[in-house]
N, C-alpha and C positions, 0 to 999 in steps of 0.2 A: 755417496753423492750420485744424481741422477746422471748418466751420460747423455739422453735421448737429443737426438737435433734440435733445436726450437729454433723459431722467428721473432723478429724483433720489428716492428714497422715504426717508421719513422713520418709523422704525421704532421699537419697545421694548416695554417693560415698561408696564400703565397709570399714570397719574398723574406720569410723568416733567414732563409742559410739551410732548410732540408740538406737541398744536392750539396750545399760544401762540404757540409758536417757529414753525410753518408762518404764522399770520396777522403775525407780528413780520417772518417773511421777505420776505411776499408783502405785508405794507404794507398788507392787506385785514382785515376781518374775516369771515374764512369759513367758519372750523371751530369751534363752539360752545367752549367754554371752561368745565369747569365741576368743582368738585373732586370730584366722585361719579366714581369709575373707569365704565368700560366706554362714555362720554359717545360718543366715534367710532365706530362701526360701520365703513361705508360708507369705501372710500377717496374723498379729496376731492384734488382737485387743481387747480392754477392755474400759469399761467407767468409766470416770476421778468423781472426787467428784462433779465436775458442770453438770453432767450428759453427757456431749458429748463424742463420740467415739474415741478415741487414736488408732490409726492403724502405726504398725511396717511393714516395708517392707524390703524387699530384698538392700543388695548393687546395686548399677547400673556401669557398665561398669567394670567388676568382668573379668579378667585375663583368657583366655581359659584354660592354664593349671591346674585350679584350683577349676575347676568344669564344668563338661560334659555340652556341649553346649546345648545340648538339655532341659535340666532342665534350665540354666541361661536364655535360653529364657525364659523360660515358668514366670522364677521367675522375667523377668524385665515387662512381661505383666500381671503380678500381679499387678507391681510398679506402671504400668499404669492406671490400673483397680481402684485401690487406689487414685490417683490421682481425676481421672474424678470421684469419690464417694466425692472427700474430698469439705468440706466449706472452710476448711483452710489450709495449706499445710507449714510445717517447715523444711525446707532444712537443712538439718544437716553438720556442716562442721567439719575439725579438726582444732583446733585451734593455734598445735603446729606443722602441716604439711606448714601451711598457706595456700592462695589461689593455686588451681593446677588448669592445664586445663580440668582435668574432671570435676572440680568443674564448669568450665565457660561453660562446654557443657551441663552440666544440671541444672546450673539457666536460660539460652537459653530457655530450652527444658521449663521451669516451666513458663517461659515470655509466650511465645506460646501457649500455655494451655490457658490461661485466667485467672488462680486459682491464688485467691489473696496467695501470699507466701511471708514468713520472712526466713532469714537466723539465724541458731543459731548455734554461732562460740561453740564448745564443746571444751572439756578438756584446758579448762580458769580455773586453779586451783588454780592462789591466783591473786593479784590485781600487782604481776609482771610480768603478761602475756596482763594484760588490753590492753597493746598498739597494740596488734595482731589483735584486732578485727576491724578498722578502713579498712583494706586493703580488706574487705568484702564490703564494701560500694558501690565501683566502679559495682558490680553484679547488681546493679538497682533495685533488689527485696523493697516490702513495706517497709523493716527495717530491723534490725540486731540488735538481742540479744545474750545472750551468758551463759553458762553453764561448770559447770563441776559436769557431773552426776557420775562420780567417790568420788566425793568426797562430791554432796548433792548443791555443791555452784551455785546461780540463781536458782533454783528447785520451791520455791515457787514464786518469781518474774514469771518463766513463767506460771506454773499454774494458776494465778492470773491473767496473761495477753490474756492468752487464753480464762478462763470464761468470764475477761470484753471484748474480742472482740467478741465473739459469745455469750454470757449472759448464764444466767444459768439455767438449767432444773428443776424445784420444783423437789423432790424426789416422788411423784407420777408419774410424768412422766418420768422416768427413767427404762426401762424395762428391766433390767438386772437381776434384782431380781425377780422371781416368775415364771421363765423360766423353763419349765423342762429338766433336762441337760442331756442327750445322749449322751456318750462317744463312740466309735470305737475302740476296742481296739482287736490287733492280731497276729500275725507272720508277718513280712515283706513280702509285695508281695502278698498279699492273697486279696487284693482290696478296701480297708479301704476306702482311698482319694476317689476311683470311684464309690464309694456306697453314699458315702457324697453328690458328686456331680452330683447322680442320684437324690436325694430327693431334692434338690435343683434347679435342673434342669437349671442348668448353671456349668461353668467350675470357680469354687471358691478353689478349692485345686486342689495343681501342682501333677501333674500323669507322672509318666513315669514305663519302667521295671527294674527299677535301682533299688536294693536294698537302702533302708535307703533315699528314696526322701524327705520324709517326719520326718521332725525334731521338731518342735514345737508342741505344742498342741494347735490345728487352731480352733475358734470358728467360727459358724456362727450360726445366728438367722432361725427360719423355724417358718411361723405358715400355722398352717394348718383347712381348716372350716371341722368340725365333720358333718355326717349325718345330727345328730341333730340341727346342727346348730350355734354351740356351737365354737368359736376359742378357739383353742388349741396352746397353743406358748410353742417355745421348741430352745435351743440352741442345736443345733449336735456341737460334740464337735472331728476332725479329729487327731489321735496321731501316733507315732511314732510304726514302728513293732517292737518286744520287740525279740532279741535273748533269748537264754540263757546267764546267768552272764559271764560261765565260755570264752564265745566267743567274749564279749565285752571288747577290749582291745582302742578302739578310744576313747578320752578324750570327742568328743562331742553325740558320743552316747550312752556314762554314761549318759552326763544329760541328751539325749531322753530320756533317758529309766527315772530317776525320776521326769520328765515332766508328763510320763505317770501314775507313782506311785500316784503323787499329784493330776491329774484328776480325776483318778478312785476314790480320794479317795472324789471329790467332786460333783461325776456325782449320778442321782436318780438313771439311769438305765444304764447299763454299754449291748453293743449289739458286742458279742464275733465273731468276723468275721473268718468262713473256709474259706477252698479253697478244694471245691469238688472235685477234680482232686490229691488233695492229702490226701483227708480222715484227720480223725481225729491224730495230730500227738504227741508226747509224752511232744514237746512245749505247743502246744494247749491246752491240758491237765494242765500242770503248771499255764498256764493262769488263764485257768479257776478255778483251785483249790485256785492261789490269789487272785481272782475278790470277789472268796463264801468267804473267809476269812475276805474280807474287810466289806462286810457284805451287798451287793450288789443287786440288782436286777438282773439276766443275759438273755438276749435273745439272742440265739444262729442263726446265720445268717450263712448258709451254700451258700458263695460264687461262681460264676462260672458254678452255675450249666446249663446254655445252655450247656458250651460245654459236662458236664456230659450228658447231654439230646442227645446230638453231637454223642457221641461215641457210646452210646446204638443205637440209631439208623440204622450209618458205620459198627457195628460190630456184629450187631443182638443179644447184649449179652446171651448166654443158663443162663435158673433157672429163668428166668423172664414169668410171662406171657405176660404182658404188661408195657407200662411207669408208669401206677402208680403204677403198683406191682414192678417196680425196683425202685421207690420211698420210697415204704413205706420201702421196705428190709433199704435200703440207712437208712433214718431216724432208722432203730432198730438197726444197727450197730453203726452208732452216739450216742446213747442212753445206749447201750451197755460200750460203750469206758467212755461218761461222766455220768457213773450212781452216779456220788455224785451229779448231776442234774437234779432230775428226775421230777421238776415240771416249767423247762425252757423252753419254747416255743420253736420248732425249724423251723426257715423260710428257704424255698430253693430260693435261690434271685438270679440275674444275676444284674451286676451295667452297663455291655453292653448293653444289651437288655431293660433296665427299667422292 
């Protein structure tokens, strides 16, 4: 039997049950859940008890009006990105929608791929639904399972089916555990995703200047070789910008926001992201005073700073003598503002510039 890691991506049409069925698999609650289509962006992933990787994705062929096109691309070349990663590939359908034609343009689109894929008829909620799943057949995919991850029913059949198709990872080789976990966490808009995908050095979280692009709490693996020699493995971990309570009135960016609550509370080190161009703000502050509460590590990442570096330059700012004397000022005002931090690293970073 092969032990090697693999992936599994979990794919479709929006509003099938994806994110239930990935949290029913994974036994977690990780991919928000919520009936408004377009709720996944971001591929989200976790590793199943057999060791291999469960990847949630975005809906595919998501309604213009219901999310800015801009972002839906970004989020169906996630789909894709997922896809071309995956070993295995589970075509999610509804199973009380039946067969629809988006569904036959993206079993098409999974044919073409080459990626061996099964259909799994969802929301199969008691054995007088069974007859539904037959009309999935005609899609030509390897096979056709079924689920109803509302209510738990097939949940282990497919776990089961998944381990025996790809076999199962001993628990030594499983490296989810022992990661050091690097959380993002910030104001909306202050550059979270683009700092991710600075260190990464690939576009792995969806970026735009949309407030609230960013909904899930997106893992990704990073190792990195020390000086020494030494690999360092680390999950960054990208989250949702946190308003204030009293301004969160959208059902799905409550649960951003205790997405975020539940990370912080399970990251080593939590890396507090500004945005230099607007200084330290009264948000930022709150942040920060719940990160020290939680009882945290904090590295303070003062975002943007080229274009801070931009403006002194254009504008010859007076009181400065030079850039690093309007650096260090910069840092003693930041220091100033978060003095219940006063043994937190503060880095001046750009996720533009690397």
């Amino acid at each position: 039997m092969e032990f090697a890691r693999k992936s599994v991506a979990l794919v479709g049409r929006p509003n099938v049950g994806k994110s239930r069925l990935f949290n029913a698999l994974t036994g977690r609650r990780l991919s928000i859940v919520h009936d408004q289509p377009g709720v996944t962006r971001d591929v989200v992933s976790y590793d199943l008890d057999s060791g291999h990787t469960l990847m949630d994705t975005g809906g595919i062929g998501l309604k213009p009006e219901m999310t800015p096109a801009l972002i839906q691309a970004a989020a169906e070349q996630q789909v894709d990105f997922a896809i071309k990663a995956a070993d295995m590939v589970l075509f999610v359908t509804d199973g009380l929608d039946g067969l629809t034609p988006l569904d036959e343009m993206v079993a098409e689109h999974l044919r073409s791929s080459g990626k061996p894929a099964w259909v799994v008829v969802n929301k199969i909620d008691g054995p007088e639904h069974d007859f539904k799943i037959h009309e999935f057949d005609k899609l030509g995919l390897r096979g056709v399972k079924f689920t109803s991850a509302e209510h738990r029913r097939g949940i282990k059949e497919l776990r089961d089916f998944i381990a025996e198709t790809l076999g199962e990872v001993p628990p030594a080789e499983s490296p989810q555990e022992g990661r050091i976990r690097i959380s993002f966490v910030g104001r909306p808009n202050v550059g979270k995703s683009s700092l991710c995908n600075a260190l990464l050095q690939e576009k792995r979280m969806i970026v735009s200047e949309i407030a609230g692009t960013t909904r899930d709490a997106v893992s990704q693996d990073l190792d990195y070789e020390a000086k020494s020699g030494e690999l360092l493995e680390f999950s960054l971990i990208d989250t949702a910008g946190l308003r204030r309570k009293t301004k969160v009135t959208d059902p799905i960016e409550y649960f951003s926001s205790v997405r975020v609550e539940e990370t912080i509370a399970r990251s080593d080190v939590v890396f507090l992201v500004l945005d230099a161009m607007e200084g330290v703000t009264k948000q930022d502050k709150l942040i920060a005073g719940h990160i020290l509460n939680k009882g945290k590590g904090i590295v303070v990442l003062v975002n943007k700073w080229d274009l801070a570096v931009q403006t002194f330059d254009e504008y010859n700012l007076p009181g400065y003598k030079n850039l690093a004397d309007f650096q260090k000022k910069f840092e003693a005002s930041v220091r100033k503002e978060i003095f219940f931090l006063p043994h937190s690293p503060i880095l001046f970073v750009s996720a533009l510039t690397s």
